[in-house]
N, C-alpha and C positions, 0 to 999 in steps of 0.2 A: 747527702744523697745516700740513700738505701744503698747496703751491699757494695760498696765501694770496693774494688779491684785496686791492687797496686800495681806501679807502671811493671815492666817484663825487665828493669836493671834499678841502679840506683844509681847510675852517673848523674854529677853537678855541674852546673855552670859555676865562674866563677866567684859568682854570689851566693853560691849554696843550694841553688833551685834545685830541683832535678830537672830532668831533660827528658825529651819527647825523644820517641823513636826518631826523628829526623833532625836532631841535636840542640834543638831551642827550648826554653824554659817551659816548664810545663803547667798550665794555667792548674789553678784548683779543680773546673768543671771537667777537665779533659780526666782526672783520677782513676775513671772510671775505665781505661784504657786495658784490655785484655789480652796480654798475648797468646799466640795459635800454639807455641810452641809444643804444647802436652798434643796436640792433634796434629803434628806434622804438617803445620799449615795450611791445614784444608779445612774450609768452611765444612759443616755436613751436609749432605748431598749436594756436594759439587766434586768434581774434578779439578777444578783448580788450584794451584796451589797460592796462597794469599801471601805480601810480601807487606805487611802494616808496620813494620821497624822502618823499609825503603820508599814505599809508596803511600802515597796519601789516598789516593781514592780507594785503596785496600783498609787503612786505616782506618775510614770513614763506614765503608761497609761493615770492618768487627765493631766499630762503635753504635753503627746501628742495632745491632744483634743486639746486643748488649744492654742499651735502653732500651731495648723492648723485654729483654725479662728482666730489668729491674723495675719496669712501668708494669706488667703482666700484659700487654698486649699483645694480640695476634698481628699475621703479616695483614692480613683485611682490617685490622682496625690502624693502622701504618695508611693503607694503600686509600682509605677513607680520609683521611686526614690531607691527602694532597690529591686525592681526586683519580686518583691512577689505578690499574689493576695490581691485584696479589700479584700476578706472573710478574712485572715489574719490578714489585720491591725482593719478592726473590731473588731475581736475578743481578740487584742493585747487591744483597746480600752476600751473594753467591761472586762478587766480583765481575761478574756479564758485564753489566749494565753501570758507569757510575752514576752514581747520586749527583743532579741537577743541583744548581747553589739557590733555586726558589722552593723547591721542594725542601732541602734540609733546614731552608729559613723556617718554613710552614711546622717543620716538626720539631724544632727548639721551641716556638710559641706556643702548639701547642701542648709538651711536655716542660715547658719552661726550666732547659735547660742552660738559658744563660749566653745561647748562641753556640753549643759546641761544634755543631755537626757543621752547622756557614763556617765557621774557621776553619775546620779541618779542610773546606770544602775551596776555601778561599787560596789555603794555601796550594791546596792541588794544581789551582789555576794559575797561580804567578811561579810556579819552579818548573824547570825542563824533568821530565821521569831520567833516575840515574841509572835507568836500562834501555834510554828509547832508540839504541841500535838495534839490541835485539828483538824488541816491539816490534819494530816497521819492519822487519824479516820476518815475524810470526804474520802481522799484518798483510804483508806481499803475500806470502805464500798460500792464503786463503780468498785474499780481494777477487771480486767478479770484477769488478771495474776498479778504474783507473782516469781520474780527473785530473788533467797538470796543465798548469801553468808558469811558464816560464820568462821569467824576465831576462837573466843578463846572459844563460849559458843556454843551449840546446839541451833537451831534458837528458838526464841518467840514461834514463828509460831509453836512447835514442841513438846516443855518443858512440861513434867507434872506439875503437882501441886506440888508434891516432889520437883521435880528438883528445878523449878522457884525458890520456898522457898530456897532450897540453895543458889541458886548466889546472892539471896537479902540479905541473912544474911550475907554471905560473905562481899557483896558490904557495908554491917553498913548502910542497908536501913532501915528508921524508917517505922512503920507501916505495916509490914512487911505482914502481911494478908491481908489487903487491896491492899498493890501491890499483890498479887497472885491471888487474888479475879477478879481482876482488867484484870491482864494479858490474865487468865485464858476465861474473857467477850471477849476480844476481840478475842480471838482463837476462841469461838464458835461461830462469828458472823459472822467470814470470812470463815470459814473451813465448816458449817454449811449452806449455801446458798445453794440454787440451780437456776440453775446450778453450781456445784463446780467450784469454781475458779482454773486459771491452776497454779500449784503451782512445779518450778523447784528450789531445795534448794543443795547447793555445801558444805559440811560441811569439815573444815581441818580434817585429823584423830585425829591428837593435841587435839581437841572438846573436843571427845571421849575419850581420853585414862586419864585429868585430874579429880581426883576421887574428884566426887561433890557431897558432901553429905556420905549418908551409901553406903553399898557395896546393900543394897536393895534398894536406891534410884538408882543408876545407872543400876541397873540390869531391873529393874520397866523403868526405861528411853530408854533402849536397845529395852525392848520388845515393848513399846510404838512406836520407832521408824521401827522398822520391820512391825508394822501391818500398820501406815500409810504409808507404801512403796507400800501395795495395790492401794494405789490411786493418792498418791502424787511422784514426780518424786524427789529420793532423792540417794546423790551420792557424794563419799568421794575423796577427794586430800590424797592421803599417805604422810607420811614424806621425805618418801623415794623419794618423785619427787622433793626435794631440796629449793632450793630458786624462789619464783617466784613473780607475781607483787599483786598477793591476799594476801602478807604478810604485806600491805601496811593497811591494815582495813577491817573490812566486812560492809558490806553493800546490800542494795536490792532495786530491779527498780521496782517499780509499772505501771501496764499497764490499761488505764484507755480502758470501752467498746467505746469508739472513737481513740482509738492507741496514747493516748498522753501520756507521760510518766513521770512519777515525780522520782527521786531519795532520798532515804534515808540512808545518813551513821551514821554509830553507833559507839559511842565516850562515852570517860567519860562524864558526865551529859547530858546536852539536844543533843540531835542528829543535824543533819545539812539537813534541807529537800532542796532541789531543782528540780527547773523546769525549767532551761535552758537549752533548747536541745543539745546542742554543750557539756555541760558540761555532761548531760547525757548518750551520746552518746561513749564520751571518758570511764564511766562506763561500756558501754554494751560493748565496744572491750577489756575489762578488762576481763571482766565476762567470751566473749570467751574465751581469752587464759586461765584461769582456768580451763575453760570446758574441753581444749585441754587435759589438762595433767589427768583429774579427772577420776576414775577406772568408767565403767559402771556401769549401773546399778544390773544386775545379780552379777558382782563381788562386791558390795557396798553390797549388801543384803548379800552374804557369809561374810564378813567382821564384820557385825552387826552379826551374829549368833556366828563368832569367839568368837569376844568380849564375847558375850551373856555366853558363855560357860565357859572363864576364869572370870567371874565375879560370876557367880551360884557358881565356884567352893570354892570361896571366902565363900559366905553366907551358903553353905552346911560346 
């Protein structure tokens, strides 16, 4: 291949390979690999600063740049090849936007490069980002909305200080006031803006009915969740609606104020954020059919007073 680049180190495996910014052996086709570093890791004309040593879908974007001037093409003749606008692959470039794994398939074929960019593209999707705590905090603090669904806890987004303290104790979190401390920052940063961010959250009733904590932590958590019902759209799956496909994890789609969307599912230890549309998208047809079967709202709010009432009856 024209103009080939050397990788940005010369670390080996221990068969001699070199290694990929993200520490696995570095295929032939991938050679082509340019680091930011002489540029401060900024694409040109972006703002952002690109992290293609840590992140793949940053990788992917310098790789794009890349084939394209050693192909001599424009961002239109890119954007021709998979049927998309220039503003698009810009912004695919520029780190915005990641590159789609049908799109980068489209433009290995047609630059026959052997599949690089679907690898790079591939791996993006099977690793967790080694930054996605502080993604979903850059994430929060921009989202217009807010899609959750909750399977075994009552959302983040939702928890008193009581509460939170439960599940962390439970979970044999160390530290355990600084995570609530913690939790607690970021509840008032999103919840607390103005304009309020739009916040539609799906709770199992399952959530609800496991006793977290004292019978006055739950009861303390019931009333918390009734008075945020004044503002936030909040609304319960009964048991009684049986098996359905939210039995699979909870999870919640961020909507950024440009309508892009990021996903975050919630797992034992680090969460799994994503930004690829198609994969996101498969989330939000989830989310409907939860929606489908989930009591209203006026019957979700009777439901939290039921509760409310067999749980007083407890603590009296």
């Amino acid at each position: 291949m024209a103009g080939v680049m050397r990788p940005p180190d010369d670390r080996v495996c221990a068969f001699g390979h070199r290694l990929t910014p993200l520490g696995v052996p570095w295929p032939a086709e991938f050679a082509s690999f340019k680091s930011l570093r002489d540029c401060g890791g900024r694409m040109p004309n972006s703002g952002k600063v690109l992290n293609p040593e840590g992140e793949p879908f940053d990788w992917a974007a310098v790789e794009l740049r890349n084939l394209r001037g050693e192909r001599g093409l424009t961002i239109a003749d890119v954007a021709q090849i998979i049927g998309k606008t220039s503003s698009l692959i810009s912004k695919v470039e520029n780190g915005v936007t990641p590159l789609q794994l049908k799109d980068a398939d489209k433009i290995d074929k047609a630059c026959e490069t052997g599949g690089t960019l679907g690898r790079i593209i591939r791996i993006a999707k099977s690793r967790h980002s080694s930054s996605w705590a502080e993604e979903v905090d850059a994430i929060m603090a921009e989202a217009a909305q807010a899609h959750i669904w909750s399977l075994g806890w009552v959302p983040a987004l939702l928890q008193t200080p009581e509460y939170a303290r439960a599940t962390f104790k439970a979970a044999g979190r160390l530290n355990v006031e600084q995570a609530v401390q913690r939790r607690m920052e970021i509840q008032g940063n999103f919840l607390q803006r103005s304009p309020l961010p739009i916040v539609r959250a799906i709770l199992d009733e399952g959530a609800l009915m496991v006793p977290v904590g004292t019978p006055e932590v739950q009861l303390g958590q019931l009333d918390h969740l009734i008075a945020m019902a004044e503002t936030i759209t909040i609304r319960v799956v009964e048991l009684s609606a049986g098996p359905h496909i939210g039995r699979d994890g909870s999870f919640v789609v961020y909507t950024g104020p440009d309508g892009r969307e990021h996903l975050f599912t919630i797992t034992l230890g680090p969460g799994r954020l994503v930004a690829d549309p198609g994969e996101v998208a498969s989330y939000r047809i989830a989310l409907d059919r939860i929606s489908d079967i989930a009591l209203n709202v006026g019957e979700s709010l009777n439901l939290f007073h039921r509760m409310r009432e067999r749980v007083h009856d407890q603590v009296a």
